[in-house]
C-alpha positions as a Python dict, from the first residue, in 0.01 Angstrom:
ca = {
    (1, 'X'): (0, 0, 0),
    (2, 'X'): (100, -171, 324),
    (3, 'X'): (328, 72, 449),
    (4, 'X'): (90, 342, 408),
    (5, 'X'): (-198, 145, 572),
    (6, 'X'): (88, 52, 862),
    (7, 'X'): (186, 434, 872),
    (8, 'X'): (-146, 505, 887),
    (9, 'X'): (-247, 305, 1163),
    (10, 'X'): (47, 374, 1351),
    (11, 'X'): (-62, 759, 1379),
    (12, 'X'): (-355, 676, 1437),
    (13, 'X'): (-299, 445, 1756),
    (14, 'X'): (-10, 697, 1895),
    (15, 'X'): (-237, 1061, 1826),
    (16, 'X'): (-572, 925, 1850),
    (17, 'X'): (-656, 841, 2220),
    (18, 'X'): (-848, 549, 2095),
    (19, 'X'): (-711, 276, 2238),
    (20, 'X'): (-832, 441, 2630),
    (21, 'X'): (-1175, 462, 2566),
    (22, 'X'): (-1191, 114, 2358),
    (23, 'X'): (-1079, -104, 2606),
    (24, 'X'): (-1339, -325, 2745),
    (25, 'X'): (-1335, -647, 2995),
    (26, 'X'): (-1512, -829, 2801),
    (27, 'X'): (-1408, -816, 2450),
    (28, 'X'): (-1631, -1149, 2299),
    (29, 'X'): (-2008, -1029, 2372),
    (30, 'X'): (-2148, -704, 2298),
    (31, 'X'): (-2541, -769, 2380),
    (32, 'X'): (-2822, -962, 2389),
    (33, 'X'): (-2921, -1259, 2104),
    (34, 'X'): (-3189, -1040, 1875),
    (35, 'X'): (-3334, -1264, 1594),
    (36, 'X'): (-3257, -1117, 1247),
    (37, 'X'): (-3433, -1307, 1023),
    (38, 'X'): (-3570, -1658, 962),
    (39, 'X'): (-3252, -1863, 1040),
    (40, 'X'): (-3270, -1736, 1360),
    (41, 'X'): (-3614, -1821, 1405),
    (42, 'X'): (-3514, -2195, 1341),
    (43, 'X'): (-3279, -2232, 1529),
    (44, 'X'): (-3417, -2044, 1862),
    (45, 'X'): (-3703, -2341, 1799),
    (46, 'X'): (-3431, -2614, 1779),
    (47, 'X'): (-3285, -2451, 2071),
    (48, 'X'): (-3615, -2412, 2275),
    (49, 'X'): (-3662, -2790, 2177),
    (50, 'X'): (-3412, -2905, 2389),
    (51, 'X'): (-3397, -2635, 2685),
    (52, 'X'): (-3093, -2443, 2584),
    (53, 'X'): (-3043, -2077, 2544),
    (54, 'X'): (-2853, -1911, 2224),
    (55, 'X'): (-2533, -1701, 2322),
    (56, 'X'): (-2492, -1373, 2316),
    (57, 'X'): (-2431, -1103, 2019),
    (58, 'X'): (-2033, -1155, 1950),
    (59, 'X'): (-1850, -768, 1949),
    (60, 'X'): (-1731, -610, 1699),
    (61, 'X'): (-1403, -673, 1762),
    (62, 'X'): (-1471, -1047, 1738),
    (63, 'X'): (-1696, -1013, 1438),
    (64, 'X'): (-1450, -822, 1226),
    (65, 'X'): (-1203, -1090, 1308),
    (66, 'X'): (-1460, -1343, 1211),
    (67, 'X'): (-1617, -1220, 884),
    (68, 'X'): (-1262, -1154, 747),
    (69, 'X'): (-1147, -1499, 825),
    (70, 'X'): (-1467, -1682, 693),
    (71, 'X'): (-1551, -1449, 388),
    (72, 'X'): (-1207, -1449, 240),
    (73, 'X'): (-955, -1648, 450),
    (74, 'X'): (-758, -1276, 502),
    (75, 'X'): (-704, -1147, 855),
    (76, 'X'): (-792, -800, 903),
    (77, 'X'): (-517, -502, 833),
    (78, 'X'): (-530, -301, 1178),
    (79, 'X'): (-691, -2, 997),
    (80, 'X'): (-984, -175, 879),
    (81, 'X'): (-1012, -332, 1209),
    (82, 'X'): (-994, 7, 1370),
    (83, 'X'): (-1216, 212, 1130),
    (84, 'X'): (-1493, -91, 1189),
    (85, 'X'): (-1473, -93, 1553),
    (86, 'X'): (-1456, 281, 1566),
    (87, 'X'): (-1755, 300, 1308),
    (88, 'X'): (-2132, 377, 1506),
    (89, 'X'): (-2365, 334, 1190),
    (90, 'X'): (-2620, 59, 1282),
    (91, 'X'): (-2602, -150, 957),
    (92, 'X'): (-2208, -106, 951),
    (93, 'X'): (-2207, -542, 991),
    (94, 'X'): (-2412, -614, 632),
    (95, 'X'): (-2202, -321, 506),
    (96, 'X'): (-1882, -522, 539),
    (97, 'X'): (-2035, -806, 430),
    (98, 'X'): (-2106, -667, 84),
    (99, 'X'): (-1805, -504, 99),
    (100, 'X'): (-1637, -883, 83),
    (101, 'X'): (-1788, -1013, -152),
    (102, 'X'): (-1607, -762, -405),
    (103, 'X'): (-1230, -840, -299),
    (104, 'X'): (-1014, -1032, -474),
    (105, 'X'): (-986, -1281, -189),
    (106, 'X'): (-1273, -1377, -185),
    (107, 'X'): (-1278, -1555, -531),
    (108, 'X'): (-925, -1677, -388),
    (109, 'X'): (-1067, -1841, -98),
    (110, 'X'): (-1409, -1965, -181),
    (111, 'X'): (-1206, -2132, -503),
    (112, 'X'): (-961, -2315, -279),
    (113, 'X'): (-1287, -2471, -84),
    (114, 'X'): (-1416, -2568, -416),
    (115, 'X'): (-1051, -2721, -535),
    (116, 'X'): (-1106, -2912, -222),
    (117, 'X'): (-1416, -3067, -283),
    (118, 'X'): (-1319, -3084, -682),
    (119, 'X'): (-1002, -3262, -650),
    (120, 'X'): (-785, -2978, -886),
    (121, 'X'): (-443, -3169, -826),
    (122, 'X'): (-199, -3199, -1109),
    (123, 'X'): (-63, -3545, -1024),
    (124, 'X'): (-149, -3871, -873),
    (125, 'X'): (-386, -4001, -778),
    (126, 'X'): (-600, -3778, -996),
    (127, 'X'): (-320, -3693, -1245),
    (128, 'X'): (-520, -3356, -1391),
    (129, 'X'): (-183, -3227, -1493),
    (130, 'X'): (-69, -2853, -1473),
    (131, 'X'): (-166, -2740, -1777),
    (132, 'X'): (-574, -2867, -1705),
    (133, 'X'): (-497, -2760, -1322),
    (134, 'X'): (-426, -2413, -1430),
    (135, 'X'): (-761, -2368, -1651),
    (136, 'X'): (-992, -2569, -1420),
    (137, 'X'): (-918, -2368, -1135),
    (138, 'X'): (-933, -2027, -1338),
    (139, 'X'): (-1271, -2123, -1441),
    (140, 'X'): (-1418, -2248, -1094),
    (141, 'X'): (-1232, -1867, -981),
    (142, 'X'): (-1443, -1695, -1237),
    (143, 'X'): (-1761, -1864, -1170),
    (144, 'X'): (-1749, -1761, -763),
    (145, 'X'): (-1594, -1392, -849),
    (146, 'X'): (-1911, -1349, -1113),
    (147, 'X'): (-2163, -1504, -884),
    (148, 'X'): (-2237, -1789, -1176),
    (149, 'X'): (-2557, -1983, -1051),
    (150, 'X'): (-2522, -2276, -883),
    (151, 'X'): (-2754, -2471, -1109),
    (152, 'X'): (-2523, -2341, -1421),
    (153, 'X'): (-2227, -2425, -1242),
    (154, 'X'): (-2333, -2806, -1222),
    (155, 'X'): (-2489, -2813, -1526),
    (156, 'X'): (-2169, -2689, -1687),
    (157, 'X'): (-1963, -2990, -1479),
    (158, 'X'): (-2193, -3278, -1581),
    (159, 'X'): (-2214, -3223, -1943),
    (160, 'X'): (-1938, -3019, -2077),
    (161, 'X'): (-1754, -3164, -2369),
    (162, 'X'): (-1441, -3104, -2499),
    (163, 'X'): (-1059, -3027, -2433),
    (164, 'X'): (-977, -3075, -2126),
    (165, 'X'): (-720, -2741, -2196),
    (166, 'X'): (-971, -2516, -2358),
    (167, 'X'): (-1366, -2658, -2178),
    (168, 'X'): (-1190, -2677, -1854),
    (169, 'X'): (-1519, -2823, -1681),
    (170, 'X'): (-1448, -3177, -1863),
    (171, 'X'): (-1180, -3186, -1570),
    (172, 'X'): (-1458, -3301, -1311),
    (173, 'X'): (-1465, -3653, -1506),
    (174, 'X'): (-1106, -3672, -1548),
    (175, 'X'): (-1038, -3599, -1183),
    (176, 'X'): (-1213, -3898, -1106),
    (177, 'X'): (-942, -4125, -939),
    (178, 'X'): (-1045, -4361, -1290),
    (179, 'X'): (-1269, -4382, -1571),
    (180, 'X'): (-1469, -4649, -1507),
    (181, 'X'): (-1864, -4520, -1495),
    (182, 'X'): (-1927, -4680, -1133),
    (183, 'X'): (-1619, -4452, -1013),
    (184, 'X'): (-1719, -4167, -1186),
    (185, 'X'): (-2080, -4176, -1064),
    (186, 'X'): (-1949, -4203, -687),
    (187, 'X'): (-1787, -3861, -727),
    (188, 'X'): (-2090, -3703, -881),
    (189, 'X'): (-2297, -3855, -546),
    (190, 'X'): (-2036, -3731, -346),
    (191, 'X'): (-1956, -3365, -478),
    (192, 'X'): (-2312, -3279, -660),
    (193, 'X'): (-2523, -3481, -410),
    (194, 'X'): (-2371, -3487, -80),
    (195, 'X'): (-2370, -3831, -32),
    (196, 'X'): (-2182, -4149, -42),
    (197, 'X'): (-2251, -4417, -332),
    (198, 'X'): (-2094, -4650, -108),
    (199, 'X'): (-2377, -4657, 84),
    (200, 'X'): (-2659, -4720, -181),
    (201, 'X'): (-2769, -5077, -256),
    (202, 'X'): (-2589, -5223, -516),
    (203, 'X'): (-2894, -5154, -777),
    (204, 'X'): (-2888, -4789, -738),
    (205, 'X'): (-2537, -4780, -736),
    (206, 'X'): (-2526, -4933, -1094),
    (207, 'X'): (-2857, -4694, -1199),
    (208, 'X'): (-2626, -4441, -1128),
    (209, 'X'): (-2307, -4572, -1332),
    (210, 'X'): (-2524, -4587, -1650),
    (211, 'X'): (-2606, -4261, -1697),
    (212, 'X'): (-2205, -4219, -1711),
    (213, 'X'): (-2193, -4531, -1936),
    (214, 'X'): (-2118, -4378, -2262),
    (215, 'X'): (-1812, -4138, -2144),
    (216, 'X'): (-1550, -4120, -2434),
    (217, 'X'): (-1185, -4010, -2321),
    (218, 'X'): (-910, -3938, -2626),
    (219, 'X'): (-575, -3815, -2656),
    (220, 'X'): (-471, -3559, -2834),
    (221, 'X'): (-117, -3501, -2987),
    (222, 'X'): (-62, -3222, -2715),
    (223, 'X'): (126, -3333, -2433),
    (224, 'X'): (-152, -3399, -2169),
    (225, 'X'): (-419, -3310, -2363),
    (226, 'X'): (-778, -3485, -2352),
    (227, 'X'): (-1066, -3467, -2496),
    (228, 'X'): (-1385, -3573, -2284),
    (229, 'X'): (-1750, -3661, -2529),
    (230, 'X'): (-1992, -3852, -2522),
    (231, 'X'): (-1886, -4191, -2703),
    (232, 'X'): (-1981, -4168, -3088),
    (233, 'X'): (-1996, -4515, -3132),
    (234, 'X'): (-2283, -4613, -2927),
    (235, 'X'): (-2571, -4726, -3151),
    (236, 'X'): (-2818, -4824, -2879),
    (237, 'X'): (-3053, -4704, -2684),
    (238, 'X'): (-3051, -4677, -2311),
    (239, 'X'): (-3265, -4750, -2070),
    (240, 'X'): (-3168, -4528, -1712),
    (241, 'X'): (-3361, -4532, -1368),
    (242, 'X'): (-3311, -4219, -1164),
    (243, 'X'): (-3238, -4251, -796),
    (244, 'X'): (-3567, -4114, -752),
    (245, 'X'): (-3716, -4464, -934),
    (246, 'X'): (-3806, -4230, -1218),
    (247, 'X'): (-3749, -4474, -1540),
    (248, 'X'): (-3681, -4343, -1876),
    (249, 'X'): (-3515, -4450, -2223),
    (250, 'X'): (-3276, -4304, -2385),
    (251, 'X'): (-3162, -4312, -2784),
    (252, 'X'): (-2834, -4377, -2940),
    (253, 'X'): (-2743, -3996, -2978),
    (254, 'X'): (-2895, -3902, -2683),
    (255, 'X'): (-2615, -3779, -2398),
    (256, 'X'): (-2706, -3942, -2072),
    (257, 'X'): (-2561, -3707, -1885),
    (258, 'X'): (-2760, -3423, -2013),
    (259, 'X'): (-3052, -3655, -1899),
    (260, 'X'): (-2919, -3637, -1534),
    (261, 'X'): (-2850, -3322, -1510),
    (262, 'X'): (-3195, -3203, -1579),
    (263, 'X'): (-3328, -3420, -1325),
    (264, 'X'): (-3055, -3357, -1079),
    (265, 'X'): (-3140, -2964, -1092),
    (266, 'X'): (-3448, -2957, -1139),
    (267, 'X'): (-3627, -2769, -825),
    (268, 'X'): (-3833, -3017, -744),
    (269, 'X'): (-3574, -3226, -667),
    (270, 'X'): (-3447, -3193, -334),
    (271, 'X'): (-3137, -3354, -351),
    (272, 'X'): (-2940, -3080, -521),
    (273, 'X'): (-3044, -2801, -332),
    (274, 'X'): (-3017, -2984, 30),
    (275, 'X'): (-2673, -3069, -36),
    (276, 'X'): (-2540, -2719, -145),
    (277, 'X'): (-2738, -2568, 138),
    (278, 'X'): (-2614, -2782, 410),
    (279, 'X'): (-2303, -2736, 294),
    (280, 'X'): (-2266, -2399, 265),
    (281, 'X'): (-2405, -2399, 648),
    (282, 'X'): (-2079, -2646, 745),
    (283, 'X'): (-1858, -2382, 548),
    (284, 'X'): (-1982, -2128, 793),
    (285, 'X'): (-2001, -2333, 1146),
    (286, 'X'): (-1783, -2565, 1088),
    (287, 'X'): (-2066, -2871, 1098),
    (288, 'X'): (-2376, -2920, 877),
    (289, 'X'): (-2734, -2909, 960),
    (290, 'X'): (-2664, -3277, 840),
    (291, 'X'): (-2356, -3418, 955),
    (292, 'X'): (-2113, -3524, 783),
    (293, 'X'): (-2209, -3233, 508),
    (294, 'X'): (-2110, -3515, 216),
    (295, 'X'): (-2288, -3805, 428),
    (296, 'X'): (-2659, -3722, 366),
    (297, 'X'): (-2900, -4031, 369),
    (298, 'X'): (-3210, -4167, 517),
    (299, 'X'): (-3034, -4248, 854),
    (300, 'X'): (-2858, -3969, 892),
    (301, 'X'): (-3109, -3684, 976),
    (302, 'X'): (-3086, -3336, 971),
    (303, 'X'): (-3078, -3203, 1357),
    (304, 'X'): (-3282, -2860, 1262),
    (305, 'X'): (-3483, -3001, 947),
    (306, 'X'): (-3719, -2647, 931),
    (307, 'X'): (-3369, -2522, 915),
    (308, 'X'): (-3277, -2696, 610),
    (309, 'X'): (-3580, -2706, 508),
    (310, 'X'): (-3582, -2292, 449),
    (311, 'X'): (-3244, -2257, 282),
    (312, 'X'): (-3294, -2486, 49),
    (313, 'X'): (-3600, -2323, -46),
    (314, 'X'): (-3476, -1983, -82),
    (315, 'X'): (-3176, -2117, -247),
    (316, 'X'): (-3443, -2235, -547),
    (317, 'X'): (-3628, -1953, -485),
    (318, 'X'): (-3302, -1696, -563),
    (319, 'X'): (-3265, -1869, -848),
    (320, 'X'): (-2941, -2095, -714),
    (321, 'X'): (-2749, -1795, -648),
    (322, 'X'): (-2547, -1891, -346),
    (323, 'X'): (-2459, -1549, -244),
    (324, 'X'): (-2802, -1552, -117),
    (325, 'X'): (-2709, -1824, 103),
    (326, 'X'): (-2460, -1647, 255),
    (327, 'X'): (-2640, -1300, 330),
    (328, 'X'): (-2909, -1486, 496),
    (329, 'X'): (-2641, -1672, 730),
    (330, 'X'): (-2404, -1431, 724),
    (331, 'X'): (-2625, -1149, 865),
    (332, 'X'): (-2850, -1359, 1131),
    (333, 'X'): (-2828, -1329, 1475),
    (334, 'X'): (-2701, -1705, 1481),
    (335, 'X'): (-2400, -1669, 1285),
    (336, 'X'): (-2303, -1301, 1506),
    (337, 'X'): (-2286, -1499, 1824),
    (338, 'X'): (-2068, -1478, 2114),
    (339, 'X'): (-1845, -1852, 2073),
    (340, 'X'): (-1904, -1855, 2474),
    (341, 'X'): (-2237, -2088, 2508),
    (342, 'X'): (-2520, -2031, 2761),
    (343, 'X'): (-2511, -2407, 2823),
    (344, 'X'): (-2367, -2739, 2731),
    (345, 'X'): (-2053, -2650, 2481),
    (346, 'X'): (-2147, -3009, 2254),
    (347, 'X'): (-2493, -2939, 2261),
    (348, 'X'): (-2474, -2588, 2190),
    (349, 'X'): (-2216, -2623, 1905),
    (350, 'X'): (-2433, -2935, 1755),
    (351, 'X'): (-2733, -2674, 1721),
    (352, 'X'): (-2587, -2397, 1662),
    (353, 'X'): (-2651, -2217, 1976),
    (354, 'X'): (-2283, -2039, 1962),
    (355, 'X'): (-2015, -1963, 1747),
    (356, 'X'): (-1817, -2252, 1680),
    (357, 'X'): (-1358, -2220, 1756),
    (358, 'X'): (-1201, -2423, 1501),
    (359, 'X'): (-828, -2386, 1397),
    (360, 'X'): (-781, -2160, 1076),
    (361, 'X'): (-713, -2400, 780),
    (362, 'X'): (-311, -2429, 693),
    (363, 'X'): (-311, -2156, 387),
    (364, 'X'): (-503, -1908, 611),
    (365, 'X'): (-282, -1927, 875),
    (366, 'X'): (85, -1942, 702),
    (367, 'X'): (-100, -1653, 468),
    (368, 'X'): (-134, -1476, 837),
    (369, 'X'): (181, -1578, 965),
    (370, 'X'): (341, -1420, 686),
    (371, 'X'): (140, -1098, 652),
    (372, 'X'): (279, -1023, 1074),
    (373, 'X'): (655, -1115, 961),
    (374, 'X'): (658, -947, 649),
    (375, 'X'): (816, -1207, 405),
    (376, 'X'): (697, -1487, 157),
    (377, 'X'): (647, -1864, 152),
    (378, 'X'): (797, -2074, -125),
    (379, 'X'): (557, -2351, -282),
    (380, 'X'): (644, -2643, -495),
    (381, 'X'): (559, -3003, -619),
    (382, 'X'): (856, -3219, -670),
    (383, 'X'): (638, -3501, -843),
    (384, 'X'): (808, -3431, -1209),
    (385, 'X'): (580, -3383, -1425),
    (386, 'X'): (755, -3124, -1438),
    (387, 'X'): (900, -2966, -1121),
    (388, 'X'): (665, -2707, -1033),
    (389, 'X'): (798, -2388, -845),
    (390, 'X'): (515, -2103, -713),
    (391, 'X'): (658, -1747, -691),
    (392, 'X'): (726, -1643, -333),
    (393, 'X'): (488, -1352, -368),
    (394, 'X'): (193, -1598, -397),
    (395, 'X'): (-13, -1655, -93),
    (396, 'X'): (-113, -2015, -10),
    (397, 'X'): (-496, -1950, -38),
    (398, 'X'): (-425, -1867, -406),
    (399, 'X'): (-267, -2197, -516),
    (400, 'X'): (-450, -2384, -796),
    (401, 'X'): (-300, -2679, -757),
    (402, 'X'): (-321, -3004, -481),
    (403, 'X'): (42, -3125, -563),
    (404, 'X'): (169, -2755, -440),
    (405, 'X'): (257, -2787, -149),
    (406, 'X'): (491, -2668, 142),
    (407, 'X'): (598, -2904, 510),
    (408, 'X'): (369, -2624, 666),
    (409, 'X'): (68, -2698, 475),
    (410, 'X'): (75, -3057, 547),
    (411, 'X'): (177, -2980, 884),
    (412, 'X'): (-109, -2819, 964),
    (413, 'X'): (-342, -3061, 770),
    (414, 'X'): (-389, -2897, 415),
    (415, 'X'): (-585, -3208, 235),
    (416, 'X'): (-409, -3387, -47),
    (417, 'X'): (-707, -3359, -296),
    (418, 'X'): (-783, -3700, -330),
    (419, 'X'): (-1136, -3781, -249),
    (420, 'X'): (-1281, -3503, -250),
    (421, 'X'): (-1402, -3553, 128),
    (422, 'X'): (-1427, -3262, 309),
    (423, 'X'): (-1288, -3461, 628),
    (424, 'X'): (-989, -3481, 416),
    (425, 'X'): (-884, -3146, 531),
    (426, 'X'): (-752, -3223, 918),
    (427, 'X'): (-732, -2916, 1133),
    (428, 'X'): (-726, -3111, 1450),
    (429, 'X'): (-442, -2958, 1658),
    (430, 'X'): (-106, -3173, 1714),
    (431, 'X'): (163, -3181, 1938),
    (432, 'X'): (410, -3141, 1664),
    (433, 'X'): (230, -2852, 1566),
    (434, 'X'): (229, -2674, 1883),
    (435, 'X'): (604, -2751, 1904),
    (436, 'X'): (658, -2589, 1606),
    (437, 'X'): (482, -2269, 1645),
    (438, 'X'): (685, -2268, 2051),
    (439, 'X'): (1023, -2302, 1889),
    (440, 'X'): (1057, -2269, 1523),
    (441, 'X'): (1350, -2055, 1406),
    (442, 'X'): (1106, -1988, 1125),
    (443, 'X'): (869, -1830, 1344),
    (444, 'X'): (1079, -1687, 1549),
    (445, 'X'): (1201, -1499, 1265),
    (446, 'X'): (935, -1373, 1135),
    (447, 'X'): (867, -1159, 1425),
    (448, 'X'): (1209, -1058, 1457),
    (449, 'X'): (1233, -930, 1116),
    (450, 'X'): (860, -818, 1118),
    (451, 'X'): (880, -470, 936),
    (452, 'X'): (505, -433, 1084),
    (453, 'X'): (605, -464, 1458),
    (454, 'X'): (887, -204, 1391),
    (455, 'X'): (656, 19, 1237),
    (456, 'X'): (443, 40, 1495),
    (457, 'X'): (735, 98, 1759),
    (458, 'X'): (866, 354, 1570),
    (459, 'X'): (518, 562, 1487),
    (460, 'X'): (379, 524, 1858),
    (461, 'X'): (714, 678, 2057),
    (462, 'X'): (782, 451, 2247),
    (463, 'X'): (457, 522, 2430),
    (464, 'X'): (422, 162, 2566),
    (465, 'X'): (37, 144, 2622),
    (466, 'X'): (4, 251, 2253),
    (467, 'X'): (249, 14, 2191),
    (468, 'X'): (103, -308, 2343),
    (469, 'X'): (-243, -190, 2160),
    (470, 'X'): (-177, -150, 1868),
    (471, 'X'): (32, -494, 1856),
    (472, 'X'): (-296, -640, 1999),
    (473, 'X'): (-519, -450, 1747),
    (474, 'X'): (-242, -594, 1434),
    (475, 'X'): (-241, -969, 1550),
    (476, 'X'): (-569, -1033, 1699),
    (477, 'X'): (-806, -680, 1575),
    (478, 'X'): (-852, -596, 1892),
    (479, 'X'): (-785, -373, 2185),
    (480, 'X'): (-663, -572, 2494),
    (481, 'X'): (-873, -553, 2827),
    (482, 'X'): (-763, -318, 3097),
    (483, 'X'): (-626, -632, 3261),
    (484, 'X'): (-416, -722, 2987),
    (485, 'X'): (-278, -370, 2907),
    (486, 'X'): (-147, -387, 3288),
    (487, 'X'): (9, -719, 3244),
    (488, 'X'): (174, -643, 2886),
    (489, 'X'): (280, -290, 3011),
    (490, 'X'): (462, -421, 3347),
    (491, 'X'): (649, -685, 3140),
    (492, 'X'): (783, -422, 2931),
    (493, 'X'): (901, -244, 3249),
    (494, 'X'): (1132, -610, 3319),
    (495, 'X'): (1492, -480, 3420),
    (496, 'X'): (1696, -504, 3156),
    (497, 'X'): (1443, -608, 2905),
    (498, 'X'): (1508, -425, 2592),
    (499, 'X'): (1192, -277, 2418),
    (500, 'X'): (1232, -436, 2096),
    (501, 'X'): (1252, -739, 2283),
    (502, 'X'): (964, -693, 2478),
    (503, 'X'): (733, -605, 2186),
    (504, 'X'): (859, -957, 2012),
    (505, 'X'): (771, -1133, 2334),
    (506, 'X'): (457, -1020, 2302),
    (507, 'X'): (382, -1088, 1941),
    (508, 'X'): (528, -1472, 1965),
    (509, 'X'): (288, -1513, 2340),
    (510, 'X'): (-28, -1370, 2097),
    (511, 'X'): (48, -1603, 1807),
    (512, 'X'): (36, -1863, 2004),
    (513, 'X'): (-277, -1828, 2147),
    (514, 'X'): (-588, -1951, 2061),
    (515, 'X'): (-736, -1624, 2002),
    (516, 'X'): (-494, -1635, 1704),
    (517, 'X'): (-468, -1982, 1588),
    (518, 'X'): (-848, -2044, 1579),
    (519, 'X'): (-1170, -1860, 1433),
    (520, 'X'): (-1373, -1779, 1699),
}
């Protein structure tokens, strides 16, 4: 399949004429901000608020990039980026979108956010083991690729009983770094709630713990088998306090966390649905609406609160299905922004009035990396419990499990999985980074050996303005600008400057760029 989609592209690029009347000096904005629908309408009032200006509509070029990257962590193949910028129909943008949500990436990628946040790692500190890994992340897979509802989804975390094997939810408890209620109840806040139990007074923090009181954890004669229930041998009753001050008893065979997880999702309560909205929004720009989106409390406001305010409400109103969510962002004029600002980059950024550049996360941009050279990544965990190899053939958005790992991932910040803080991911650039991606042999390598940039030699004839477009088109889906062409074109004319060498130059100078390294 990717040698006909490179073959394919390749004629295309040499026969078509395209890349001429493409070209454009200005290949971030394509138009004025137009409000889509009500997120935009919030935010141009945030915006207004404070005398600032949105950006401008992002081009196509940028947004195919961009909707790739953010719906399912997968650059762009040069033919689809070619057929979408080529494509004139009107509603061509909320055609891709739907057209995401049915790849197979897409479940790949919005489970590895959820691993994140979920702590699926085999060993310590959370000590899952593979077996549990392997079924826990299958099931949070299944539930994004079938659209499960978010309310079912928690629901199905809090209370679930059973083998930790064969009810793979019961792994939320057990990936609690222990067993103890108050530790337990600190990861519900955090991953359920968005907030920190840390920061509670010491009452509420032990209201909490209670309802997580009568957790019973048994071994099996499996190897690593659990089973998670509520504790049989309680014969009292139990009196709870919600955080809302809401008292209530309890009986003996009464399972309190059935008892908090009606009140947690009940739509009238607004701490479920604020937290999954805002963040959703941080999945999307990088930053919630509340900020940090796992820090929400009473000091900590939200900067847009209509904003919030709305998604949470059609969030309930959908019936929790968080697909919703993401046609409402993913199709306003806010999220199709230019990432050049009008104004003040902080301000802008911190309400939304441009696309936010942040560096691709570590298994999106080895995945990419890999994709331009042509080869495979190995994977392992050499924690022996056992010694854990991945396939080469596996891409690094599809790993299950946190102790899989690979000294590019944790180069490049790919979180360890053990607090289920989403600041635990780092994509912060470093200098050892950037030294890496100047002169690794690794790199260096993979556009050598790159059976797509010899493809694309071969199929446009040596025709070096084809050439230089089409290798911008495959690395950053996009044509270059007139100005670039000129530059790339001349360097290929260097005295004796082989062409094969010149197209490699090229590649390694676009890989390092920002374009490529970040979302934008």
């Amino acid at each position: 399949m990717r040698e006909l989609l490179l073959v394919a592209v390749g004629i295309m690029v040499a026969l078509s004429g395209a890349t001429a009347q493409l070209l454009s000096e200005s290949p971030f904005e394509s138009g004025p901000f137009v409000a889509a629908n009500p997120v935009d309408t919030h935010v141009l009032a945030g915006l207004k608020a404070k005398g600032l200006q949105p950006a401008k509509r992002c081009s196509d070029q940028v947004f195919v990039r961009r909707i790739y990257l953010d719906m399912i962590g997968t650059l762009p193949t040069p033919l689809e980026a070619r057929d979408f910028i080529a494509d004139s129909s009107p509603d061509k943008r909320a055609a891709l979108i739907e057209a995401l949500f049915a790849r197979d990436e897409f479940a790949d990628y919005w489970a590895l956010k959820w691993g994140d946040i979920l702590r699926v790692k085999a060993e310590f500190p959370i000590n899952l083991w593979p077996n549990a890994v392997q079924a826990y992340h299958r099931w949070i897979r299944d539930a994004v690729r079938d659209n499960k509802p978010y309310d079912e989804f928690a629901r199905e975390l809090l209370t679930s009983s059973g083998s930790n094997f064969r009810v793979p939810a019961v792994n939320f408890y057990r990936a609690a770094p222990d067993k103890q209620p108050a530790t337990i109840a600190s990861a519900v806040a955090l991953s359920l709630m968005g907030t920190r139990l840390e920061n509670w007074p010491e009452q509420q923090q032990a209201d909490l713990a209670a309802f997580f009181s009568r957790i019973a954890f048994k071994s099996t004669k499996e190897w690593k088998e659990e089973i998670v229930s509520l504790d049989p041998s309680v014969t009292e009753p139990l009196e709870v306090v919600f955080p809302d001050g809401t008292r209530a008893r309890l009986e003996a065979g009464d399972d309190p966390r059935e008892a908090f997880a009606n009140w947690l999702i009940s739509p009238d309560n607004d701490w479920f649905a604020r937290s999954i909205s805002n963040r959703v929004w941080s999945w999307f720009f990088g930053r919630g609406i509340i900020h940090e989106p796992d820090d929400i409390r009473s000091d900590n406001p939200p900067v847009n609160p209509a904003l919030l305010a709305y998604l949470e409400d059609e969030l309930v109103r959908s019936g929790y299905d968080l697909r919703h969510l993401y046609r409402l962002i993913l199709n306003s004029a806010t999220y199709q922004q230019s990432p050049v600002p009008e104004g003040d980059i902080e301000e802008a950024t911190r309400l939304f009035g441009c696309y936010p550049i942040r560096r691709l996360e570590a298994e999106v941009l080895i995945d990419a990396f890999c994709w331009i050279g042509g080869d495979e990544q190995g994977y392992s965990s050499q924690v022996p419990e056992p010694f854990t190899f991945i396939p080469e053939s596996h891409r690094a958005i599809t790993l299950a499990d946190g102790s899989i790992t690979g000294s590019f991932l944790e180069m490049f910040g790919r979180p360890p999985r053990d607090s289920g803080f989403e600041s635990e991911r780092n994509n912060n650039p470093t200098d050892a980074q950037q030294l890496y991606l100047l002169n690794s042999t690794d790199i260096r390598q993979k556009i050598e050996r790159s059976p797509l940039l010899r493809r694309l030699a071969a199929l446009t004839g040596g025709k070096r303005p084809q050439l230089v477009a089409a290798i911008y088109l495959a690395i950053l889906s996009r044509y270059p600008t007139p100005a670039e062409l000129r530059a790339a074109t001349q360097y290929f004319e260097t005295p004796d400057l082989q062409p094969k060498q010149a197209a490699d130059d090229l590649a390694w100078a676009l890989v390092n760029t920002k374009e490529f390294l970040y979302r934008h």
